[in-house]
VOVORO-317858 format. One record per residue: residue in three letters; x, y, z of N, C-alpha, C in turn. Coordinates in steps of 0.2 Angstrom, whole numbers, padded with zeros to 4 digits, always signed. Layout:
N
alaXYZXYZXYZ...
END
This chain:
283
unk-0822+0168+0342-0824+0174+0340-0824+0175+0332unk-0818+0171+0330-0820+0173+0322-0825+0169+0317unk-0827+0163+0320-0831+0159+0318-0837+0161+0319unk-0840+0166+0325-0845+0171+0326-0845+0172+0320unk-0838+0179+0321-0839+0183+0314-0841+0181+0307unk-0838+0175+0305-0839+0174+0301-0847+0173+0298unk-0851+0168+0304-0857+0165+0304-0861+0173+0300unk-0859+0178+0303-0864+0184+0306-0864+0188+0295unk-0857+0188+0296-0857+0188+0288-0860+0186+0282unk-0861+0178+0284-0864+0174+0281-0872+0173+0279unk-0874+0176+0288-0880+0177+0289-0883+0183+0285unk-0879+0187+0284-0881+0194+0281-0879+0193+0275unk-0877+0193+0271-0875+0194+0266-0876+0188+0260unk-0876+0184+0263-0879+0175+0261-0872+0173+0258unk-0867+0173+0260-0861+0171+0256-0863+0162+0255unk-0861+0160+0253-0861+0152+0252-0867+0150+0253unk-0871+0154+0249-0878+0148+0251-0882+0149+0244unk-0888+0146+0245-0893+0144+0239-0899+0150+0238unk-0903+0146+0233-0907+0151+0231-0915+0150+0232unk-0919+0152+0236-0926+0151+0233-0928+0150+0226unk-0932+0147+0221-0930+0148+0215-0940+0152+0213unk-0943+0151+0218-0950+0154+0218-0950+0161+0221unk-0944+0163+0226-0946+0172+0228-0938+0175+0226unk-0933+0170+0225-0925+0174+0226-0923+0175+0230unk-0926+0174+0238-0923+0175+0242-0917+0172+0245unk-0911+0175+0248-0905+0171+0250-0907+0168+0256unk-0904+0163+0256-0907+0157+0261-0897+0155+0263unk-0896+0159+0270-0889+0157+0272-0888+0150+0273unk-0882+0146+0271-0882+0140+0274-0877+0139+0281unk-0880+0133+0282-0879+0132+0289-0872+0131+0292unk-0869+0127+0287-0864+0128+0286-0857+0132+0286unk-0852+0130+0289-0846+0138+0289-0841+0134+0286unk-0839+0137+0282-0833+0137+0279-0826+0141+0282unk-0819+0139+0280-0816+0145+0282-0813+0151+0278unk-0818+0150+0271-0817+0155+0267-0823+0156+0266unk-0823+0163+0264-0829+0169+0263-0829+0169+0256unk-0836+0169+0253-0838+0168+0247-0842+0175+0247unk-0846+0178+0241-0849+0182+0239-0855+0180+0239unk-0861+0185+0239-0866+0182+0236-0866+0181+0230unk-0872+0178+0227-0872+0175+0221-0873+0181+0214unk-0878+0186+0220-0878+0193+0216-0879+0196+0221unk-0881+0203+0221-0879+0211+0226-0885+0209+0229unk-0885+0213+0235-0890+0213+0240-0892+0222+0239unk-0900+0222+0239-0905+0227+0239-0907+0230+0244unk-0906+0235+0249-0906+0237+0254-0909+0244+0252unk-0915+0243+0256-0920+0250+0254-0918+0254+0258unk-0917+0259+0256-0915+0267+0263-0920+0269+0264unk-0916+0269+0271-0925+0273+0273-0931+0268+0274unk-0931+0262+0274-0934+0255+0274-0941+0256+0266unk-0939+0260+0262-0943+0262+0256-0944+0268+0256unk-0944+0269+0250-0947+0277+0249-0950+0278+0242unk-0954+0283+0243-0958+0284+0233-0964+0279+0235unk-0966+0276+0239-0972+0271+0237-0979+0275+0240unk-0982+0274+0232-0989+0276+0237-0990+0271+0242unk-0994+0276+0248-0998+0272+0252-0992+0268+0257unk-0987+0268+0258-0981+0266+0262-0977+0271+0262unk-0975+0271+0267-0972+0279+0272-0965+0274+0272unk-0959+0279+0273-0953+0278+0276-0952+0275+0281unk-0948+0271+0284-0946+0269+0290-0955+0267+0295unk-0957+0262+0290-0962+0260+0293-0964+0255+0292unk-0966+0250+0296-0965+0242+0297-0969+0239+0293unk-0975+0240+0290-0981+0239+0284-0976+0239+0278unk-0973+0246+0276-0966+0246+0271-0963+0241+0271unk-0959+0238+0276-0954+0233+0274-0958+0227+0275unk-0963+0223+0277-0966+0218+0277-0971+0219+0267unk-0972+0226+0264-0973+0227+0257-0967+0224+0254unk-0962+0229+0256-0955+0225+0253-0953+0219+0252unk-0954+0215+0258-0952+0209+0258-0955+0204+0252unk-0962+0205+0252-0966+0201+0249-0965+0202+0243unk-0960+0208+0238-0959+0208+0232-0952+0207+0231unk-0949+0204+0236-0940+0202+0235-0936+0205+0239unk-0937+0210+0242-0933+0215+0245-0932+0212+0254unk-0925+0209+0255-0926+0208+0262-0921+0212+0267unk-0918+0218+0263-0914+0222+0266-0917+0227+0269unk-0916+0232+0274-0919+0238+0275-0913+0243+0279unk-0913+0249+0277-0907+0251+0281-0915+0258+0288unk-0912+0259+0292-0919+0262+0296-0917+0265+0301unk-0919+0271+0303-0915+0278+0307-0919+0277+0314unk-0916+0277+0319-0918+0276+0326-0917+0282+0330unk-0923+0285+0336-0921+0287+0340-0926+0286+0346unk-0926+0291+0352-0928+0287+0357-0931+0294+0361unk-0939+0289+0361-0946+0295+0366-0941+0298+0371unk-0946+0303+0374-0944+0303+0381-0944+0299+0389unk-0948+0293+0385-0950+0289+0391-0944+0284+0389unk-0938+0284+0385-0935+0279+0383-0935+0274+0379unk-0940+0274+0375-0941+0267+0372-0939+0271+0365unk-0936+0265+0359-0933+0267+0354-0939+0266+0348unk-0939+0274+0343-0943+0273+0336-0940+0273+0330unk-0943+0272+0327-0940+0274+0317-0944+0280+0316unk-0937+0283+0314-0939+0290+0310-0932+0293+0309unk-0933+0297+0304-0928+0300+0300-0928+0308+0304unk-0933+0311+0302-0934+0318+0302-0932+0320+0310unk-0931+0325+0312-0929+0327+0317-0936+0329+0321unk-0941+0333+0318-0947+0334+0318-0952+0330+0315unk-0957+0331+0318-0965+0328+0315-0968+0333+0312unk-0969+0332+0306-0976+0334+0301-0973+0331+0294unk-0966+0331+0291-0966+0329+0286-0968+0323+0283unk-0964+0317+0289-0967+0309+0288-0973+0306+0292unk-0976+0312+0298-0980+0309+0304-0985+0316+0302unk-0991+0314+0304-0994+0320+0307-0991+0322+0316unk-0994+0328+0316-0993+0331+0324-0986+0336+0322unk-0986+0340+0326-0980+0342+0326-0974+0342+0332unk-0968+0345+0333-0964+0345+0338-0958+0340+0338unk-0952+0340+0340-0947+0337+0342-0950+0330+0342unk-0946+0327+0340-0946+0318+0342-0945+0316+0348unk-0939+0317+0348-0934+0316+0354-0936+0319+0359unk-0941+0326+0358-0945+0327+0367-0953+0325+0369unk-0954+0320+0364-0961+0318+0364-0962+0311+0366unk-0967+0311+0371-0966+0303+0375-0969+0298+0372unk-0969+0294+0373-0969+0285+0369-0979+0285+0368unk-0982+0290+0372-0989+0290+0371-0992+0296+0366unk-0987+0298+0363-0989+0304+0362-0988+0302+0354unk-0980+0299+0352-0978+0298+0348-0982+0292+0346unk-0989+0288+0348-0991+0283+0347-0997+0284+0344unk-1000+0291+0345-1006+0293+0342-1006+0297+0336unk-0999+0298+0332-0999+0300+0326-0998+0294+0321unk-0998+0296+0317-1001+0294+0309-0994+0293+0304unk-0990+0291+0300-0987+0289+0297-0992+0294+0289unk-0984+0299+0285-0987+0299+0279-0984+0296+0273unk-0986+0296+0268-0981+0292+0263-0978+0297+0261unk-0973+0297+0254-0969+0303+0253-0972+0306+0248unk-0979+0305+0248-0983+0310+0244-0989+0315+0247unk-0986+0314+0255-0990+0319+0260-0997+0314+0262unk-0999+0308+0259-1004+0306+0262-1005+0303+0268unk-1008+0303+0274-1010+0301+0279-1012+0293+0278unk-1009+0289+0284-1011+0283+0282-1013+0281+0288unk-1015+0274+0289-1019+0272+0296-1009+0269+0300unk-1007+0270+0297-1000+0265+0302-0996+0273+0306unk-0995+0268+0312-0990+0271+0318-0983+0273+0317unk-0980+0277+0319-0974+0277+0320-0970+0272+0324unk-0968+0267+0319-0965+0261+0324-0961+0258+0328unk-0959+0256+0335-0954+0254+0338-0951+0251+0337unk-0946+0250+0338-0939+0245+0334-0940+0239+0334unk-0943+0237+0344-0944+0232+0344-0946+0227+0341unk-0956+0231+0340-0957+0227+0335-0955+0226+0327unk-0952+0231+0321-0948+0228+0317-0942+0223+0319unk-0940+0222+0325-0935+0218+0324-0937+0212+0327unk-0943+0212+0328-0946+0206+0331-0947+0203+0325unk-0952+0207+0320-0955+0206+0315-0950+0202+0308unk-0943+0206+0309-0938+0203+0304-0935+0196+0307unk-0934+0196+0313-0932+0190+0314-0935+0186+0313unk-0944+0184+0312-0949+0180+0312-0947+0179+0303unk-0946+0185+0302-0946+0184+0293-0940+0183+0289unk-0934+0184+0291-0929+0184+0291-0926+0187+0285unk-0928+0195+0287-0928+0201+0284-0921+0204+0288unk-0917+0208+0286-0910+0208+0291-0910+0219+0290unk-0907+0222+0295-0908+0228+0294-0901+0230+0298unk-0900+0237+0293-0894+0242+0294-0896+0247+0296unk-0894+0249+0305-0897+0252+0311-0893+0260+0310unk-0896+0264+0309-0893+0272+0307-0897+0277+0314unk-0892+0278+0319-0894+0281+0325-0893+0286+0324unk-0899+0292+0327-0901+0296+0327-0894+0300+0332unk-0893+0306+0333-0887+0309+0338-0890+0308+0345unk-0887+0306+0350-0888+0306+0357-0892+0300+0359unk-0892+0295+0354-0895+0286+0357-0889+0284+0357unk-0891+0280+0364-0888+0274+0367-0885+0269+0362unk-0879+0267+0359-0876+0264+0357-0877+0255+0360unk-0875+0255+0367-0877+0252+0372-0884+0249+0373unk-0890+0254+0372-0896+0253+0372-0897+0248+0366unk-0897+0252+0360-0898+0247+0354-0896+0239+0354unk-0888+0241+0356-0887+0233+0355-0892+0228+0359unk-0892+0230+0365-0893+0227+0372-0902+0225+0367unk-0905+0229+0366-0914+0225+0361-0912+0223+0356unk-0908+0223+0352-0903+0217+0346-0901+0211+0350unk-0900+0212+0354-0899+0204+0359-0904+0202+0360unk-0910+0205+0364-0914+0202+0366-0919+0197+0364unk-0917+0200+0356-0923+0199+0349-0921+0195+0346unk-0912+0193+0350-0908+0187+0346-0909+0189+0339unk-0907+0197+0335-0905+0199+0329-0899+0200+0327unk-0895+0197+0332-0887+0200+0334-0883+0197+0326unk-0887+0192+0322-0884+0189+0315-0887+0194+0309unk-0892+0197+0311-0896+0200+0306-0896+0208+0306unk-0892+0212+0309-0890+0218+0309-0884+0221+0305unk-0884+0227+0305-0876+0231+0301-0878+0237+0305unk-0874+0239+0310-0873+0245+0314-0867+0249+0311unk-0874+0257+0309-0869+0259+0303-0864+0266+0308unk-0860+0266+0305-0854+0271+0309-0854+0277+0304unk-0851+0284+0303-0849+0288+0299-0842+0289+0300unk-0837+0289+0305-0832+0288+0306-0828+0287+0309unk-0822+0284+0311-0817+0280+0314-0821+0281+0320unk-0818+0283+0322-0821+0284+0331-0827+0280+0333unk-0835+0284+0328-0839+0279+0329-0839+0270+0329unk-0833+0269+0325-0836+0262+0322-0831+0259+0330unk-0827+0262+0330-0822+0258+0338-0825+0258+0343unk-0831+0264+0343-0837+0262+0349-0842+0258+0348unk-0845+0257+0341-0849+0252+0340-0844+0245+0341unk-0840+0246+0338-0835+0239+0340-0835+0232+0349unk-0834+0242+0351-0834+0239+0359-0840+0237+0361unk-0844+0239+0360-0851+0239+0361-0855+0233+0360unk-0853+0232+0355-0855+0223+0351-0852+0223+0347unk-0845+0220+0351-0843+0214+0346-0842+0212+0339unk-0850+0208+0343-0852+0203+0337-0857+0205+0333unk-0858+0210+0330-0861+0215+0325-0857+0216+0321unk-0860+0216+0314-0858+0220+0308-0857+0227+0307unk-0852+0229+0309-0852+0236+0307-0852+0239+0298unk-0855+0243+0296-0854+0246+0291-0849+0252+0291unk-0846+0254+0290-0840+0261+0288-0837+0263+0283unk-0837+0270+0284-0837+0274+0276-0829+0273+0274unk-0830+0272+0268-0822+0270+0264-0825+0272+0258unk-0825+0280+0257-0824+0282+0250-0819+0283+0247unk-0810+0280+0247-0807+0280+0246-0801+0279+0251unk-0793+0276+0247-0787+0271+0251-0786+0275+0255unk-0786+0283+0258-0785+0285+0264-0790+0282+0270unk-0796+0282+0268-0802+0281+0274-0801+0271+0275unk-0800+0269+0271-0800+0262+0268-0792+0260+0272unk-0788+0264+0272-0782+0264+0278-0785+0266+0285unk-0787+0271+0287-0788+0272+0294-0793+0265+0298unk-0796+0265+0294-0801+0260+0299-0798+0253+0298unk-0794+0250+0295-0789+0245+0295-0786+0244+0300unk-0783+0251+0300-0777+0253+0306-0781+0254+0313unk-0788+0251+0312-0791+0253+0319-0790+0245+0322unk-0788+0241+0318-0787+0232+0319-0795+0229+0324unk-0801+0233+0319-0805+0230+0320-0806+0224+0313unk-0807+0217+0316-0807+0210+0312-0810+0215+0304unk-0806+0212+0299-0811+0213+0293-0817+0211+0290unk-0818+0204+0293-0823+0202+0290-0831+0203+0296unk-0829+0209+0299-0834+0211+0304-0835+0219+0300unk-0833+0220+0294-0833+0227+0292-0838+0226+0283unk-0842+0231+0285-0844+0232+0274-0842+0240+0276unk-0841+0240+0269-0840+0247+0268-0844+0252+0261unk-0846+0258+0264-0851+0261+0262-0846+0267+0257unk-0847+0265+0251-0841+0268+0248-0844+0274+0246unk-0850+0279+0248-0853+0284+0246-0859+0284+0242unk-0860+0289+0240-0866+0292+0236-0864+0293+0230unk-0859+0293+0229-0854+0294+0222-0850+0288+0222unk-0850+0285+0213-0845+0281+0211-0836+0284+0214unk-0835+0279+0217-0827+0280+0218-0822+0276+0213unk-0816+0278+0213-0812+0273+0208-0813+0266+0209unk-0813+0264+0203-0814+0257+0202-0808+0253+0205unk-0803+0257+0208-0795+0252+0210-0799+0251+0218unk-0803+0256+0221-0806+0254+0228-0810+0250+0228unk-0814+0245+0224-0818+0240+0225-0813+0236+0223unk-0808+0234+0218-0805+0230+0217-0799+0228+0223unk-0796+0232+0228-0794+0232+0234-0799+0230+0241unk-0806+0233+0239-0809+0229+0244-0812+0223+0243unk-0813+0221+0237-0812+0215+0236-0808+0210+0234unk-0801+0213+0235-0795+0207+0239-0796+0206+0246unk-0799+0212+0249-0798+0211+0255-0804+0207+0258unk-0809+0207+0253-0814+0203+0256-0818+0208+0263unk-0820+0213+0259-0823+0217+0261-0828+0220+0260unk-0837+0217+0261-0840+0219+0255-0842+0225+0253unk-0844+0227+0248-0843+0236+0247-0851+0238+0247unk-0853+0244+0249-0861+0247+0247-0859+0251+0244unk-0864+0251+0239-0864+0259+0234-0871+0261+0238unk-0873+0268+0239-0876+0272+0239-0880+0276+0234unk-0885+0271+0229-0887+0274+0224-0892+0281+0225unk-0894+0278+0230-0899+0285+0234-0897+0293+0231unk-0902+0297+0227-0899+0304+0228-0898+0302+0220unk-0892+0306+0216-0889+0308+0211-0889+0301+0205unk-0887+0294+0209-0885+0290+0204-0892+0287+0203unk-0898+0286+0209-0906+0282+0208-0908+0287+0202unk-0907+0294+0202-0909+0300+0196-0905+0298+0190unk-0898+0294+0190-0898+0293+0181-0899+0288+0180unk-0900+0280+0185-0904+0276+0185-0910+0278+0181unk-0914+0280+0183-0921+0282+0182-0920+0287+0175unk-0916+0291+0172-0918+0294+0169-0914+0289+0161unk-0911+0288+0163-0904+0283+0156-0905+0276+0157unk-0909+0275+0162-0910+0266+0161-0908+0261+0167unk-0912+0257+0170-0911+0253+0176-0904+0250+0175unk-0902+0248+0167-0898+0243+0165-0892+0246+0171unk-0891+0253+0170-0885+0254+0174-0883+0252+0181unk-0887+0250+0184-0887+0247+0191-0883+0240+0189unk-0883+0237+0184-0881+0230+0183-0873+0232+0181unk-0874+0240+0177-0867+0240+0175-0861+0241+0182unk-0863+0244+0187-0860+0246+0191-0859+0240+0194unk-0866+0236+0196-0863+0230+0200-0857+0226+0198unk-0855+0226+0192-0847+0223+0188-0841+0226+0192unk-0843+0232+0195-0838+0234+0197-0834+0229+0204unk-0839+0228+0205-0838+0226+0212-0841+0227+0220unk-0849+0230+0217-0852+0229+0223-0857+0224+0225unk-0854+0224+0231-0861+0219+0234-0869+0219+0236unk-0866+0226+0239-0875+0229+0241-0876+0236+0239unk-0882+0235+0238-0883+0243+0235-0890+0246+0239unk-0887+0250+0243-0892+0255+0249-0896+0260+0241unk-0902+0260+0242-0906+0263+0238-0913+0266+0237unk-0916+0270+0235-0923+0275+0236-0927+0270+0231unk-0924+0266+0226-0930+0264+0222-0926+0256+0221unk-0927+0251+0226-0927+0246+0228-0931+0240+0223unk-0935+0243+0219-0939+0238+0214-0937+0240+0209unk-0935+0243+0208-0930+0245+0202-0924+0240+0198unk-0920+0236+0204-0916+0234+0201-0917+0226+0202unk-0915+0225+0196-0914+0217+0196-0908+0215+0193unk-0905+0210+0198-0899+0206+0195-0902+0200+0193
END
């Protein structure tokens, strides 16, 4: 199990491995070590699988296949599931903001939700569908694009994992938790998935320790807000790698005072950085 663990790390994050020197992409080696190394620099993980692009909608497979092709092979992506049971991408609760049609996601059937339209985040109508999981998780594992699964209220835990197997993505995922409770049911659930969990500071950064789920099956999502710099430098003794959430407040002084700052934070100690403007940054 811990050699799993570790593999599954490796796989996601590229600890110990090389560089494409023509796209940057990480390229995990095949190789295990019994020490956990870092990547060589942060990992870029689009929220929302992109946002802000003309002509490319949110949580939609056309988006991260865009993505990909200009370096970006992270995606974080919100699931929930028709009424005939099959699982989609979408954020919103309702249809009209990111989809044409209106009404409930979650009470509209798999035929129904198939014949509206995806829009970008500037209200444009596009020819792409509201996509099933399967297929982006078909499509990442052909590409070897890796994604951070954020479930919608009342999906199957169980479900999820159970098409994360089937698709043989089970090294390429991060099953995100908001707190303790959730992360010790996704734990049970699968194992051998990476959880993500909230650790905005050494209180939360204690309980979920004390939940004695392995460490090196855990990143931690330190917020939406810089936390103390003694908490990355403690998850980085513990070898735990950290996400900042630039999304929201920090992508706004990014953009208004200069990219450079993404660079400066990454000093701090993080590894992956969950983000609204994804092409943004360069390490």
């Amino acid at each position: 199990m811990k050699k799993i663990a570790l593999l599954l790390l490796l796989l996601l994050i590229g600890v110990v491995s090389c560089k494409n020197s023509s796209t940057g992409r990480i390229i995990p080696q095949k190789e295990i070590t019994n020490e956990i190394y870092f990547a060589q620099k942060p990992i870029v993980s689009a929220h929302r699988a992109g946002k802000g692009i003309a002509g490319y909608p949110e949580n939609c497979l056309q988006t991260i296949e865009y993505l990909s092709k200009k370096g970006i092979h992270s995606f974080e992506i919100d699931i929930f599931e028709s009424t005939d049971g099959d699982l989609f991408l979408m954020h919103d609760d309702k249809l009209g903001r990111t989809a044409t049609g209106e009404g409930i996601v979650s009470q509209l059937s798999t035929q129904e939700l198939l014949k509206e339209r995806l829009k970008d985040d500037f209200g444009k109508v596009t020819s792409y569908q509201i996509p099933m999981l399967k297929e982006v998780l078909a499509w990442c594992k052909k590409h070897g694009a890796y994604l951070m699964l954020d479930f919608k209220k009342g999906i199957s835990y169980q479900k999820v994992a159970n098409l994360v197997r089937a698709e043989q993505m089970q090294g390429q995922v991060v099953l995100i938790s908001y707190n303790v409770a959730q992360a010790e049911e996704l734990y049970k659930v699968a194992p051998e998935m990476l959880l993500s969990v909230t650790v905005r500071n050494d209180d939360e950064l204690n309980r979920i320790l004390a939940t004695g789920i392995p460490k090196e099956k855990l990143l931690a999502f330190t917020g939406i807000h810089l936390p103390e710099d003694s908490l990355y430098k403690r998850l980085n003794e513990l070898r735990i790698p950290a996400i900042l959430g630039t999304l929201g407040n920090l992508d706004k002084r990014a953009a208004a005072k200069g990219d450079h700052l993404y660079n400066e934070w990454a000093k701090k100690g993080i590894q992956v950085f969950s983000t609204d403007r994804p092409l943004a940054l360069s390490f």
